[in-house]
PyMOL Python script that loads the backbone (N, CA, C, O; Angstrom):
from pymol import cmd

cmd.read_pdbstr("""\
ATOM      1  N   UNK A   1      35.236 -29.717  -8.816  1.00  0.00           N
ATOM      2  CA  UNK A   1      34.393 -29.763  -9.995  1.00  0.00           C
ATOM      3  C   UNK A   1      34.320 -31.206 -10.483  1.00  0.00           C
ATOM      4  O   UNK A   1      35.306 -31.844 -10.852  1.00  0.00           O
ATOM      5  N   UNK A   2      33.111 -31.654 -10.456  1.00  0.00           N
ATOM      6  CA  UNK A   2      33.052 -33.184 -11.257  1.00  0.00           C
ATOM      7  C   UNK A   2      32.719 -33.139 -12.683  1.00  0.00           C
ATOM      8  O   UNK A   2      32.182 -32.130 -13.139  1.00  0.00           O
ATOM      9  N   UNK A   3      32.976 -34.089 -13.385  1.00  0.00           N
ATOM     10  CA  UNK A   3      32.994 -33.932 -14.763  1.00  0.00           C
ATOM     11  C   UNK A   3      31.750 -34.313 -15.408  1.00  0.00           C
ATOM     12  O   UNK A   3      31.193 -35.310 -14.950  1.00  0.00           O
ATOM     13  N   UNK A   4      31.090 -33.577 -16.597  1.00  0.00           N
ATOM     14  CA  UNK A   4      29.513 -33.997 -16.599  1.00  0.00           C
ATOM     15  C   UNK A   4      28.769 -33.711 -15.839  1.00  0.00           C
ATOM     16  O   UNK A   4      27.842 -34.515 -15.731  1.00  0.00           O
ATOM     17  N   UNK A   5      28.726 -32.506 -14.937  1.00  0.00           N
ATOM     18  CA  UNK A   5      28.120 -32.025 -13.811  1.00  0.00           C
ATOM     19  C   UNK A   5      26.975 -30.711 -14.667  1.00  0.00           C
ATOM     20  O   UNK A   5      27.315 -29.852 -15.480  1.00  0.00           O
ATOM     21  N   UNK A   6      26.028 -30.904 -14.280  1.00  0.00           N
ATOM     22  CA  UNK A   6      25.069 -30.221 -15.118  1.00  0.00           C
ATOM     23  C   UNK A   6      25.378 -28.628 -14.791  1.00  0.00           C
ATOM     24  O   UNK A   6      25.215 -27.721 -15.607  1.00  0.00           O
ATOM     25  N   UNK A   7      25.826 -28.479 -13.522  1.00  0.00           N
ATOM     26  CA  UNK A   7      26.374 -27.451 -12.829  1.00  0.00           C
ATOM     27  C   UNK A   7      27.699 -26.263 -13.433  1.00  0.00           C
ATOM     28  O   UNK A   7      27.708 -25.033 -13.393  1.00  0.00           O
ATOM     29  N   UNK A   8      28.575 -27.094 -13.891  1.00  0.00           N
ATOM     30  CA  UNK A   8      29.440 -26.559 -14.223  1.00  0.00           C
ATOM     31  C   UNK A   8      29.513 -25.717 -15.147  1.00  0.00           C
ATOM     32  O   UNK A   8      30.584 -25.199 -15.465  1.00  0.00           O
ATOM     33  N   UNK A   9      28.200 -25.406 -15.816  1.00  0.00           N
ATOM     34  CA  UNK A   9      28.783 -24.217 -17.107  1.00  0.00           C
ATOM     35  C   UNK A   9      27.801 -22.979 -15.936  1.00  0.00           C
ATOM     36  O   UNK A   9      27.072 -22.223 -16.579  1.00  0.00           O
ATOM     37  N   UNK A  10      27.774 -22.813 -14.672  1.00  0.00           N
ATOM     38  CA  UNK A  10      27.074 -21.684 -14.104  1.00  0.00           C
ATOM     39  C   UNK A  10      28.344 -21.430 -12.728  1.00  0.00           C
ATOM     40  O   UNK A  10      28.127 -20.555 -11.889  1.00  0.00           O
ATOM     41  N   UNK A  11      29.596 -22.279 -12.659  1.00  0.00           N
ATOM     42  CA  UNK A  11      30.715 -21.775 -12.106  1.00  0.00           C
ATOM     43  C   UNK A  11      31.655 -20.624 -12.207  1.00  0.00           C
ATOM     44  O   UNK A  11      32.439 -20.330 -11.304  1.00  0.00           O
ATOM     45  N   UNK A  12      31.541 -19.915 -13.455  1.00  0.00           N
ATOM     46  CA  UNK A  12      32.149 -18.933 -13.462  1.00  0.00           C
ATOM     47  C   UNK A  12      31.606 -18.389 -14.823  1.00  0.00           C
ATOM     48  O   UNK A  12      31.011 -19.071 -15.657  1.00  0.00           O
ATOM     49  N   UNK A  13      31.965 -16.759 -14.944  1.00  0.00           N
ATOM     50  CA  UNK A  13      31.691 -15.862 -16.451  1.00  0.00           C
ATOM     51  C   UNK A  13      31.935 -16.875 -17.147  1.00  0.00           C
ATOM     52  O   UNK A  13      31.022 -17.412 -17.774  1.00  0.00           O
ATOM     53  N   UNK A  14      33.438 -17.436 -17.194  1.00  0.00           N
ATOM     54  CA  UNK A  14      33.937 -18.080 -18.951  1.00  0.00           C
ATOM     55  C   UNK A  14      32.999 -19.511 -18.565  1.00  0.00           C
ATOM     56  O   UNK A  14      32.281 -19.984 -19.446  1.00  0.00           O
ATOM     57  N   UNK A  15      33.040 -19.928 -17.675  1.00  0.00           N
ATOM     58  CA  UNK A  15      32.501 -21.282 -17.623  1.00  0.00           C
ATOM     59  C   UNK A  15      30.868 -21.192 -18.770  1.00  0.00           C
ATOM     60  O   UNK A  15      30.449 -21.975 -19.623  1.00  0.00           O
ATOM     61  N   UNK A  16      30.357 -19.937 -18.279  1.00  0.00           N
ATOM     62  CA  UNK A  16      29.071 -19.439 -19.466  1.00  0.00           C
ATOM     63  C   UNK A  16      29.251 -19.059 -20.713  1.00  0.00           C
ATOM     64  O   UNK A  16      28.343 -19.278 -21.514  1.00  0.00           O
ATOM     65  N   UNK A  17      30.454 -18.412 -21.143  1.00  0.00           N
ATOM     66  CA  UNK A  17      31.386 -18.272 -22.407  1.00  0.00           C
ATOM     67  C   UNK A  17      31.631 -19.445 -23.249  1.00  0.00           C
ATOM     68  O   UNK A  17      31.409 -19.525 -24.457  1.00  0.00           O
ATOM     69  N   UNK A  18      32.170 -20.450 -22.390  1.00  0.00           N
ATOM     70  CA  UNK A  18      32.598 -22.057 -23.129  1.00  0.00           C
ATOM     71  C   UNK A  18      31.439 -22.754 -23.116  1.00  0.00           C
ATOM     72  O   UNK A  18      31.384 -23.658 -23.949  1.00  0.00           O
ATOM     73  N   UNK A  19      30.438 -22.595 -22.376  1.00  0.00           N
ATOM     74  CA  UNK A  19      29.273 -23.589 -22.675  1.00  0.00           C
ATOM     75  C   UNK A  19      28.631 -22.901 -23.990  1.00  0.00           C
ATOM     76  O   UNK A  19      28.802 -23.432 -25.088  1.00  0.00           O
ATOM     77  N   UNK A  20      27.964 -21.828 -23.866  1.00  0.00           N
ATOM     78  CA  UNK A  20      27.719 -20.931 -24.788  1.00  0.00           C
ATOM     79  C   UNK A  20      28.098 -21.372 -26.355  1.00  0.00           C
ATOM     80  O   UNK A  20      27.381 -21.713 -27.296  1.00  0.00           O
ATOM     81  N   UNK A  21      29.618 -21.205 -26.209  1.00  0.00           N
ATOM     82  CA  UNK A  21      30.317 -21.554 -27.343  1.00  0.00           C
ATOM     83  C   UNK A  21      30.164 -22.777 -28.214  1.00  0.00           C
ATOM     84  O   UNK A  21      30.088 -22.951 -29.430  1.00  0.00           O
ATOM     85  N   UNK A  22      30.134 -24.094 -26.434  1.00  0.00           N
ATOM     86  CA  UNK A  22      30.076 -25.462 -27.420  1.00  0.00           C
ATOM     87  C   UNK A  22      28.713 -25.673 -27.725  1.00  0.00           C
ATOM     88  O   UNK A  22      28.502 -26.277 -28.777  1.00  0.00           O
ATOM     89  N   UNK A  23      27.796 -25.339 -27.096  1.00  0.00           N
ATOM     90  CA  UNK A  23      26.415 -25.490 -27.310  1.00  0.00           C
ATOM     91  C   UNK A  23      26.229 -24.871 -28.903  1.00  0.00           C
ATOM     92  O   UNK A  23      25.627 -25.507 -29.768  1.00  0.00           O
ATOM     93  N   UNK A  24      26.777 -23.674 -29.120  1.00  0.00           N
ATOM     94  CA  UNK A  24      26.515 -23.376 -30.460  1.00  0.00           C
ATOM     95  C   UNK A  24      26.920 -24.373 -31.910  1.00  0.00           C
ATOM     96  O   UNK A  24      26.268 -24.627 -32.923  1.00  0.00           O
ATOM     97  N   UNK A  25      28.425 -24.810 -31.416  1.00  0.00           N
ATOM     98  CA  UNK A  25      28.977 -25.952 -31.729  1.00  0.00           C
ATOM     99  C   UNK A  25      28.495 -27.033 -31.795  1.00  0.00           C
ATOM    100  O   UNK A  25      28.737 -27.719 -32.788  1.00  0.00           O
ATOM    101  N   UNK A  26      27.869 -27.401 -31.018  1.00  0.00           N
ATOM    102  CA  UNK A  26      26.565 -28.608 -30.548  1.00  0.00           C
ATOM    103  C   UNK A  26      25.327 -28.768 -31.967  1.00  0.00           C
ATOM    104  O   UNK A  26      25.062 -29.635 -32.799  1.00  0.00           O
ATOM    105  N   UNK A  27      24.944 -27.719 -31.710  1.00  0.00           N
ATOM    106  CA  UNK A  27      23.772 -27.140 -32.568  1.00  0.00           C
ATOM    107  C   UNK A  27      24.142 -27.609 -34.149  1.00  0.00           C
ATOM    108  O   UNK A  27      23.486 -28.397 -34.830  1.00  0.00           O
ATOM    109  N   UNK A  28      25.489 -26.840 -34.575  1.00  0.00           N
ATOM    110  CA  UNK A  28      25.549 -26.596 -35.874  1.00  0.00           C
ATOM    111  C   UNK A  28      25.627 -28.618 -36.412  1.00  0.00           C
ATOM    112  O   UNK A  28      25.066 -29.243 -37.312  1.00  0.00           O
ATOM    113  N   UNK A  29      26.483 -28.975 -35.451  1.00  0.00           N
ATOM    114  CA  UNK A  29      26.733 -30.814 -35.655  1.00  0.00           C
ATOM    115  C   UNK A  29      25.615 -31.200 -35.262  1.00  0.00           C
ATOM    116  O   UNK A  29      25.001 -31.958 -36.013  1.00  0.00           O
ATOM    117  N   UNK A  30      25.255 -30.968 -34.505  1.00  0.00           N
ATOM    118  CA  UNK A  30      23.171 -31.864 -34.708  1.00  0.00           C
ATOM    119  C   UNK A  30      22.996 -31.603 -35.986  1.00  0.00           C
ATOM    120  O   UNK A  30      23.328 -32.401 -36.863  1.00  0.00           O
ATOM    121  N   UNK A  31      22.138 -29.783 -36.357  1.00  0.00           N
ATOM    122  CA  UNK A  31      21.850 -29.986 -37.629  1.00  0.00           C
ATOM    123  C   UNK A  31      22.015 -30.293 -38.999  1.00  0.00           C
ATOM    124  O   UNK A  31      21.239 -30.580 -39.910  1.00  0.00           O
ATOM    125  N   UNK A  32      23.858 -30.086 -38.843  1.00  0.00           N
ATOM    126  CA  UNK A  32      24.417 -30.711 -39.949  1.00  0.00           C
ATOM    127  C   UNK A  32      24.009 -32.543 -40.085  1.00  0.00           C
ATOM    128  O   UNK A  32      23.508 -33.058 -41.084  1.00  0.00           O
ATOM    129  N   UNK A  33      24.275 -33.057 -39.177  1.00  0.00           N
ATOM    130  CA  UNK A  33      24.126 -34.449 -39.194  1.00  0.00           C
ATOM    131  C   UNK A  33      23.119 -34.763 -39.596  1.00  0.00           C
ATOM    132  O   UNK A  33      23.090 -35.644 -40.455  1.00  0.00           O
ATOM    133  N   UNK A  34      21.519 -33.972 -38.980  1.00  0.00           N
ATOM    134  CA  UNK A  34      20.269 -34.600 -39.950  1.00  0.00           C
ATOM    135  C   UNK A  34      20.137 -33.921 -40.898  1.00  0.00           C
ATOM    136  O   UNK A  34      19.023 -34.239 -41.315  1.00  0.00           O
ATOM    137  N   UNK A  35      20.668 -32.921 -41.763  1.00  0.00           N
ATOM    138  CA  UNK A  35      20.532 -32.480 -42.916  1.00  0.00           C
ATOM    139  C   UNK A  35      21.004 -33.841 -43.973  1.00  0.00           C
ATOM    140  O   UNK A  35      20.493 -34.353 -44.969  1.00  0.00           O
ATOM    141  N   UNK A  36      22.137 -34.075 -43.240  1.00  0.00           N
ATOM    142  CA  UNK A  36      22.891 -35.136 -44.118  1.00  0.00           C
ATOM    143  C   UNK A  36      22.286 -36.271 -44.310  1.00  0.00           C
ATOM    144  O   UNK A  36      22.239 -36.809 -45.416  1.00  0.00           O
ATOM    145  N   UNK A  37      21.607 -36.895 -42.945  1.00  0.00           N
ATOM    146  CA  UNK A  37      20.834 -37.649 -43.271  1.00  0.00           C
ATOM    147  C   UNK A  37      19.393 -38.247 -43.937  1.00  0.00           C
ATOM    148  O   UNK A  37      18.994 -39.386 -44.180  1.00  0.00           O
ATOM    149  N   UNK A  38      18.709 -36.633 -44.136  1.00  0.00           N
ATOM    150  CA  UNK A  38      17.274 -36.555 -44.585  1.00  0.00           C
ATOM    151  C   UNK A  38      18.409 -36.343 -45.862  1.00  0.00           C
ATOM    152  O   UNK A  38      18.637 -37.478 -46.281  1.00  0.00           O
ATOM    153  N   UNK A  39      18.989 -35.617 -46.431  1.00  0.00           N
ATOM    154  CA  UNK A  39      19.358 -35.735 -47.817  1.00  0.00           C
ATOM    155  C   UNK A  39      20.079 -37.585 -48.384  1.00  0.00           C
ATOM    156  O   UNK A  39      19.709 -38.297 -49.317  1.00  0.00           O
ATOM    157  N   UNK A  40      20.885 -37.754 -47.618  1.00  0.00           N
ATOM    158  CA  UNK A  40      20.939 -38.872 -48.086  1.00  0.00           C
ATOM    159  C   UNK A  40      19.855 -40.449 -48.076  1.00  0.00           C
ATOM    160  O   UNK A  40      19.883 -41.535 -48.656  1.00  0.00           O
ATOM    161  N   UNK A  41      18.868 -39.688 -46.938  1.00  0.00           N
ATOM    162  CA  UNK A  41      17.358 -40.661 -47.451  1.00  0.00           C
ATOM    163  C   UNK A  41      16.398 -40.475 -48.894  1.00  0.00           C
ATOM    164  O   UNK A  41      15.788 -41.274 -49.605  1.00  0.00           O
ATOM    165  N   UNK A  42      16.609 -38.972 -48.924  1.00  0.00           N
ATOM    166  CA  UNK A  42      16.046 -38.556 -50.326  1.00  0.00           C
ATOM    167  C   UNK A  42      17.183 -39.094 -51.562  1.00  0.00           C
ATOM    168  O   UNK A  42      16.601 -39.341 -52.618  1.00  0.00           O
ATOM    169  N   UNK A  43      18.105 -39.228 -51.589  1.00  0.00           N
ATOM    170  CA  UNK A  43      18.922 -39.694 -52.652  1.00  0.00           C
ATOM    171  C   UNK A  43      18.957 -40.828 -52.696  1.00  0.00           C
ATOM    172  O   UNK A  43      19.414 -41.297 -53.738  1.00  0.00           O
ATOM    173  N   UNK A  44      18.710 -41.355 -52.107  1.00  0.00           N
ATOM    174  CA  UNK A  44      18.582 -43.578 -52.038  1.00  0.00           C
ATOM    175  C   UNK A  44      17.510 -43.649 -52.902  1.00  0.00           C
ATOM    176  O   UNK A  44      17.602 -44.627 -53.644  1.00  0.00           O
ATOM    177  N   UNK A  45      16.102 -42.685 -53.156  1.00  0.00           N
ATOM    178  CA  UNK A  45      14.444 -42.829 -53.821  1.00  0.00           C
ATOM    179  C   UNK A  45      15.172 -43.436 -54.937  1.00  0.00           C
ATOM    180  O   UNK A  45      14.774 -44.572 -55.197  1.00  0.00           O
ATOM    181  N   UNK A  46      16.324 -42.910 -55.822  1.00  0.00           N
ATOM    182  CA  UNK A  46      16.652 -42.866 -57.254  1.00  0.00           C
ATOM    183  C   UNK A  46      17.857 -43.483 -57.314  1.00  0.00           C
ATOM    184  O   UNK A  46      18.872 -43.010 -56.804  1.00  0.00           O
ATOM    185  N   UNK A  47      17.798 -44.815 -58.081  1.00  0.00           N
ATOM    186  CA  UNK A  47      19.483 -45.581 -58.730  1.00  0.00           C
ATOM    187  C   UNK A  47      20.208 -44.368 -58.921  1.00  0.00           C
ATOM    188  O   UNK A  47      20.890 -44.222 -57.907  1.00  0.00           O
ATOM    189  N   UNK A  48      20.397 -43.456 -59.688  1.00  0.00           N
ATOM    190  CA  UNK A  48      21.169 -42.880 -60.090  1.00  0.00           C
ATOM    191  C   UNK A  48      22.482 -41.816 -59.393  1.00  0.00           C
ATOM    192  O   UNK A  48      23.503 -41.260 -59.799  1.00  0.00           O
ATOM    193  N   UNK A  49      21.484 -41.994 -57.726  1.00  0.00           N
ATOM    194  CA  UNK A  49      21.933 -40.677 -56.731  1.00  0.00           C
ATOM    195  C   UNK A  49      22.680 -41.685 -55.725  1.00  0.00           C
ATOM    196  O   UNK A  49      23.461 -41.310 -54.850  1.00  0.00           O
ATOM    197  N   UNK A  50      22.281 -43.179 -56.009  1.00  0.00           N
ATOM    198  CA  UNK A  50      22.809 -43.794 -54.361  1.00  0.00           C
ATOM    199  C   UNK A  50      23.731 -43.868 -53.756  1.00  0.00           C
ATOM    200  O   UNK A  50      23.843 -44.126 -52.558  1.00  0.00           O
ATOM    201  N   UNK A  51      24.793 -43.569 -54.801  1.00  0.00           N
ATOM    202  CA  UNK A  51      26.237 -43.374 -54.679  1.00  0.00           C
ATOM    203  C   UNK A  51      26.699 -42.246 -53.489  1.00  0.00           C
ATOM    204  O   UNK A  51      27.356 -42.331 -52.451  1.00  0.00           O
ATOM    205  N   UNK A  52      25.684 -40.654 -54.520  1.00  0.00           N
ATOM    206  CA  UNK A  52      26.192 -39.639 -53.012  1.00  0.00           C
ATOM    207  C   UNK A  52      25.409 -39.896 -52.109  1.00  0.00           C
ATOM    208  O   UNK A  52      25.888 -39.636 -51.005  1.00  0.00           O
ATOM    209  N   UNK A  53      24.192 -40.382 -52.084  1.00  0.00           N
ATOM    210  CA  UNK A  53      23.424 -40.620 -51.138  1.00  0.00           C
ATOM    211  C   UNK A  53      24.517 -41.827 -49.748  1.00  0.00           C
ATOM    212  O   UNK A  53      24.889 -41.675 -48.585  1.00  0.00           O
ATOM    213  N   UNK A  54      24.598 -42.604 -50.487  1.00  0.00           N
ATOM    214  CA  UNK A  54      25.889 -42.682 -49.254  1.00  0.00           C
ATOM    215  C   UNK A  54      26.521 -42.352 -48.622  1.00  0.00           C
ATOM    216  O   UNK A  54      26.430 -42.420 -47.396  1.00  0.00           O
ATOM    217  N   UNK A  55      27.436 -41.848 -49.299  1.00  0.00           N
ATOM    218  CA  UNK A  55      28.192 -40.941 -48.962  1.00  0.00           C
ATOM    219  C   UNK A  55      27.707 -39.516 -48.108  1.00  0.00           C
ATOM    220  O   UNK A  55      28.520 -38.701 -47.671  1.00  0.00           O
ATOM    221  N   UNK A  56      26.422 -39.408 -47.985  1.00  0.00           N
ATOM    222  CA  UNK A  56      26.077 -38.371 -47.358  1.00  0.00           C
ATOM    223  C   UNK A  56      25.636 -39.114 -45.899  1.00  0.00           C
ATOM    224  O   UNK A  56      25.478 -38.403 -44.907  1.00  0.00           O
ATOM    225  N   UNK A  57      25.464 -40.430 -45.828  1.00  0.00           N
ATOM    226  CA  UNK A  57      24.808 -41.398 -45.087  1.00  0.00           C
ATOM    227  C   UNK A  57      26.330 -41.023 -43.640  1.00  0.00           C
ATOM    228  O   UNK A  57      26.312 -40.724 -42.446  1.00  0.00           O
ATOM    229  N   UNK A  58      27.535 -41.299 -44.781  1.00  0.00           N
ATOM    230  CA  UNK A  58      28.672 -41.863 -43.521  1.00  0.00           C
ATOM    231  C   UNK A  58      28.936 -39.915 -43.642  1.00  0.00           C
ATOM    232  O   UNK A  58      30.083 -39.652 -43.280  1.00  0.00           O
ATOM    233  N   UNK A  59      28.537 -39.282 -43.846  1.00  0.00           N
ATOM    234  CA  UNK A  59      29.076 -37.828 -43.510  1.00  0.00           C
ATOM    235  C   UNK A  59      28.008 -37.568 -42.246  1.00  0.00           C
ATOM    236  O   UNK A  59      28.218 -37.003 -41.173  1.00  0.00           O
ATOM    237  N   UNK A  60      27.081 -38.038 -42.637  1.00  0.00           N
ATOM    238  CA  UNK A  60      25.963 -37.395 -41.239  1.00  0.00           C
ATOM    239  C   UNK A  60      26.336 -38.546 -39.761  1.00  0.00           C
ATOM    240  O   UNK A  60      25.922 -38.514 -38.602  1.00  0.00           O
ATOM    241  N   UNK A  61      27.257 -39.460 -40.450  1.00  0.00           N
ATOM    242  CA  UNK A  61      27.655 -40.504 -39.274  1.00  0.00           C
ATOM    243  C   UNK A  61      28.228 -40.181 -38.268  1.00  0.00           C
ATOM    244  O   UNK A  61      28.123 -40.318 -37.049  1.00  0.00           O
ATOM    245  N   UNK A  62      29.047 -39.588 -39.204  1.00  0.00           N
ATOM    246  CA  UNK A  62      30.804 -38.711 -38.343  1.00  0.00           C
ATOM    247  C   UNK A  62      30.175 -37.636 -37.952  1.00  0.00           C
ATOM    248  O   UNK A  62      30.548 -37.372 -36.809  1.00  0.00           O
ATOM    249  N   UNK A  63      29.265 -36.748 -38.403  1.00  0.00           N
ATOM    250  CA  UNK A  63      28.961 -35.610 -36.924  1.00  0.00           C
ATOM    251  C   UNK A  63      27.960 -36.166 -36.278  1.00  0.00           C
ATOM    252  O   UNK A  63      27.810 -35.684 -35.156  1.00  0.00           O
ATOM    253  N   UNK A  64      27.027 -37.211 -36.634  1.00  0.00           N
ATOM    254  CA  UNK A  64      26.451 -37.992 -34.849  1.00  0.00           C
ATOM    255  C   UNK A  64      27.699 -38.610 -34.132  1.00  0.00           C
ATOM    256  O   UNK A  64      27.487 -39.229 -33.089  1.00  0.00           O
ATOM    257  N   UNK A  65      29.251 -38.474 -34.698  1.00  0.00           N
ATOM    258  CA  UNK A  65      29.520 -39.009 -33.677  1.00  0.00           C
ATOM    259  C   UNK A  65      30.746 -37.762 -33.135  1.00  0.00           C
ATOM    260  O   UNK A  65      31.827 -37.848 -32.551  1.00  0.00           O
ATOM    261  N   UNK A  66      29.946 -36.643 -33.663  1.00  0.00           N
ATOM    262  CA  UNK A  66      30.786 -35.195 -32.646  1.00  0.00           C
ATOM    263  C   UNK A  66      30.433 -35.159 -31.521  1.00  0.00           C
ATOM    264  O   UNK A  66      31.036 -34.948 -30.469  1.00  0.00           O
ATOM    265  N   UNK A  67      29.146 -35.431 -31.824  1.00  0.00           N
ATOM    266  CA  UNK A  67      28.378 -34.997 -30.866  1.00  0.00           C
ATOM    267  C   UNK A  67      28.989 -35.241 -29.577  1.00  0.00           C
ATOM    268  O   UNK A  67      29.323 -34.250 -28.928  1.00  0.00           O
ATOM    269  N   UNK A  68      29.229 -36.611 -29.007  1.00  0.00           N
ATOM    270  CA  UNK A  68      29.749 -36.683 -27.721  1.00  0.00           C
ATOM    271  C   UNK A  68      31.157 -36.081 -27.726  1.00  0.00           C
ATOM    272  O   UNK A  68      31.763 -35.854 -26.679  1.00  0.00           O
ATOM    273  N   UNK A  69      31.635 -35.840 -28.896  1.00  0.00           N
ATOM    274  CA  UNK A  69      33.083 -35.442 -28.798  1.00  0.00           C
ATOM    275  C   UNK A  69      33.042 -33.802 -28.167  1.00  0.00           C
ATOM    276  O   UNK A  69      33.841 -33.436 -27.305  1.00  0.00           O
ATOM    277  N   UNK A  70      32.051 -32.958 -28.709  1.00  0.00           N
ATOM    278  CA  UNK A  70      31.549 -31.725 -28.390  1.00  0.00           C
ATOM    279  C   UNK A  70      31.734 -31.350 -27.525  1.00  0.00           C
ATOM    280  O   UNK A  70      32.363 -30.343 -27.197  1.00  0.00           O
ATOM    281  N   UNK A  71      30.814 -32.670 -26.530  1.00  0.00           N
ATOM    282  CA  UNK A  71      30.143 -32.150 -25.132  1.00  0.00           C
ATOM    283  C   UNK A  71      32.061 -32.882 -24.381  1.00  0.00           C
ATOM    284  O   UNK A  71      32.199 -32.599 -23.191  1.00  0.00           O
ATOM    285  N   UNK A  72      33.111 -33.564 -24.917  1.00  0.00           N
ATOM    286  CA  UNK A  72      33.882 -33.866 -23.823  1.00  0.00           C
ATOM    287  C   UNK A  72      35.237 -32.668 -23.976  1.00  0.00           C
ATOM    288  O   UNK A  72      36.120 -32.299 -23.202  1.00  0.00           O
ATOM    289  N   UNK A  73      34.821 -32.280 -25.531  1.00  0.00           N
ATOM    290  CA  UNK A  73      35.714 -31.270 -25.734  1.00  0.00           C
ATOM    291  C   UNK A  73      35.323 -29.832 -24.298  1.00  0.00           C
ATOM    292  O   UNK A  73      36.009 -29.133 -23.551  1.00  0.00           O
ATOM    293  N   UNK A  74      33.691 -30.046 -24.605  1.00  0.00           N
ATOM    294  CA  UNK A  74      33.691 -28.985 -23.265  1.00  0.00           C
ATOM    295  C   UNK A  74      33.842 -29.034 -22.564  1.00  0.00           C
ATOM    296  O   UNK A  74      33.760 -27.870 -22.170  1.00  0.00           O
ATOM    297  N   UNK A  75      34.240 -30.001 -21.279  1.00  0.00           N
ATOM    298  CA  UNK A  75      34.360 -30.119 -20.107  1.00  0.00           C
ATOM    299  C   UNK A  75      35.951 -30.185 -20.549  1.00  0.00           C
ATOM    300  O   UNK A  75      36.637 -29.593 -19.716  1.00  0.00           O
ATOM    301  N   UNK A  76      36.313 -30.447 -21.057  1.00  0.00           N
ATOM    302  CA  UNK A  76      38.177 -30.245 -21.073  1.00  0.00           C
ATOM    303  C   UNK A  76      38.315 -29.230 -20.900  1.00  0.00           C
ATOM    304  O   UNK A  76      39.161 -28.847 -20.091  1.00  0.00           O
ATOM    305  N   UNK A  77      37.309 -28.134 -21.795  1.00  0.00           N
ATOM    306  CA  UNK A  77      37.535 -26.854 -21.755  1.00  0.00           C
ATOM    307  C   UNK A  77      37.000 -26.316 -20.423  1.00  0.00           C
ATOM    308  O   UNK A  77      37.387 -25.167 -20.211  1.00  0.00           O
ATOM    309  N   UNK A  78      36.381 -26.725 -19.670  1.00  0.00           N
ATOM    310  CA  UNK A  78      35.896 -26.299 -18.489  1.00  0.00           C
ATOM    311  C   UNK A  78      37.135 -26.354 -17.398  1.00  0.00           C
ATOM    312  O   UNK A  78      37.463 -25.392 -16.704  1.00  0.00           O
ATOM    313  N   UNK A  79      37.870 -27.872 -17.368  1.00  0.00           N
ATOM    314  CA  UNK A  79      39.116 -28.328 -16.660  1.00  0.00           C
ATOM    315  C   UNK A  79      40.421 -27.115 -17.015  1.00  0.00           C
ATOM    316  O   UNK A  79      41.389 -26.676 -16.392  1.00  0.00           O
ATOM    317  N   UNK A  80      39.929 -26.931 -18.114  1.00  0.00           N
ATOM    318  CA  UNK A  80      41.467 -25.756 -18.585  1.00  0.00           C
ATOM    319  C   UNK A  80      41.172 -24.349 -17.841  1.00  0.00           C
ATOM    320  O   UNK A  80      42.054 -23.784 -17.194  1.00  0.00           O
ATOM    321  N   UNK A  81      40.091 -23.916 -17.955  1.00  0.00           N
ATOM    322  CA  UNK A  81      39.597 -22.477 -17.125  1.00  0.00           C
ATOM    323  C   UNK A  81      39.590 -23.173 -15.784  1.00  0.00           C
ATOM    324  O   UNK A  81      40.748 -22.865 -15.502  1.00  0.00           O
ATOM    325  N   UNK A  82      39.368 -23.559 -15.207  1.00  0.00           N
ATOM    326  CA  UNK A  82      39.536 -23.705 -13.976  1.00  0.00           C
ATOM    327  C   UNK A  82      40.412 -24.940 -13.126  1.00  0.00           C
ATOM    328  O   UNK A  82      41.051 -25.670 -13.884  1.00  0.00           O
ATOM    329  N   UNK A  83      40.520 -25.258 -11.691  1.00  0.00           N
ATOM    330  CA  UNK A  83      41.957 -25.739 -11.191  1.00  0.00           C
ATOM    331  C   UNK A  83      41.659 -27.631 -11.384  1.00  0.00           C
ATOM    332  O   UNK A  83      40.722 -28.373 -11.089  1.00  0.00           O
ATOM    333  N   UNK A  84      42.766 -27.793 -11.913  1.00  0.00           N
ATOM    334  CA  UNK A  84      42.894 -29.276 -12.418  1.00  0.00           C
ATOM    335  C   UNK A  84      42.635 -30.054 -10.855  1.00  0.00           C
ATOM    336  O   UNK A  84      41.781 -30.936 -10.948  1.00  0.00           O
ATOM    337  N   UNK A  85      43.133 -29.913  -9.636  1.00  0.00           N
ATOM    338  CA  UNK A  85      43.488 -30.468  -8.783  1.00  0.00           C
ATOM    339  C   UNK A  85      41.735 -30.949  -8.296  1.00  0.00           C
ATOM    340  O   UNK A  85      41.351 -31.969  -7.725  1.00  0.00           O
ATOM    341  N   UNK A  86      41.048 -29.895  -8.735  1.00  0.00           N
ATOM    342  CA  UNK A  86      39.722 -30.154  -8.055  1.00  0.00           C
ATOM    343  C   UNK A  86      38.502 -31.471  -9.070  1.00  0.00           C
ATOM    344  O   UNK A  86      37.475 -32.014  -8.663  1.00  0.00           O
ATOM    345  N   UNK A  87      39.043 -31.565 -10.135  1.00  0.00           N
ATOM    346  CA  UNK A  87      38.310 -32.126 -10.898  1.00  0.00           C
ATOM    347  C   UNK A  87      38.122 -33.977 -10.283  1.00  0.00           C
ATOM    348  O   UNK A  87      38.893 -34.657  -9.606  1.00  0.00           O
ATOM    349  N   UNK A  88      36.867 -34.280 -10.840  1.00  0.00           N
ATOM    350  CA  UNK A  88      36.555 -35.843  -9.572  1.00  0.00           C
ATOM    351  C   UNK A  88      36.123 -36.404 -11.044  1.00  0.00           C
ATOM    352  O   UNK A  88      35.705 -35.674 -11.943  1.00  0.00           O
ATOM    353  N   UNK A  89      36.266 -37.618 -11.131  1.00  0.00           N
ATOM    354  CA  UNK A  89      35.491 -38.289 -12.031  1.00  0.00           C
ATOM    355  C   UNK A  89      34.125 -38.744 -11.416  1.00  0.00           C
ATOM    356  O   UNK A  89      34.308 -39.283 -10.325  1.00  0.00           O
ATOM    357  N   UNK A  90      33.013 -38.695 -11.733  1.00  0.00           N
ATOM    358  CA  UNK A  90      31.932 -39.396 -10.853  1.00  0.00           C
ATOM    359  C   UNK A  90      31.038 -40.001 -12.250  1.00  0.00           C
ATOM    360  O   UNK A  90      30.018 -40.671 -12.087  1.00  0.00           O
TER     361      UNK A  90
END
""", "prot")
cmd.dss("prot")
cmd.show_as("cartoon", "prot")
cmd.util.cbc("prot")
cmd.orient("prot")
């Protein structure tokens, strides 16, 4: 099994279980992240908001930066269901 292999979430039942899973996972941190960020563009319009508007700026930061964490959390999880010995970096 190579890692980042577009292949690998159609190797086995759970392998479709854990993709399944992080993809949903995937989803919710995309949309959280541009929620955060269209709200904290709308709160910059007004002095009074810029404060959370920031603060909503570095919250939508940290889940654009799940995102890759997501997709490496899944292939760990792919390496754990199935045999370590076979895994290749490519």
């Amino acid at each position: 099994m190579k890692l980042f292999d577009p292949s690998n979430h159609t190797c086995s039942k759970k392998n479709k279980e854990i993709y399944a899973f992080y993809a949903l996972i995937y989803t919710i941190v995309d949309f959280s992240a541009a929620i955060f960020f269209v709200g904290g563009s709308i709160l910059f319009f007004y002095e009074s908001t810029i404060f959370i508007g920031t603060w909503m700026f570095l919250i939508g930061s940290i889940f654009f930066a799940l995102r890759p964490t997501t997709k490496l959390l899944r292939e760990l999880a792919y390496i754990r269901a199935g045999k370590y010995e076979e895994v290749q970096a490519s």
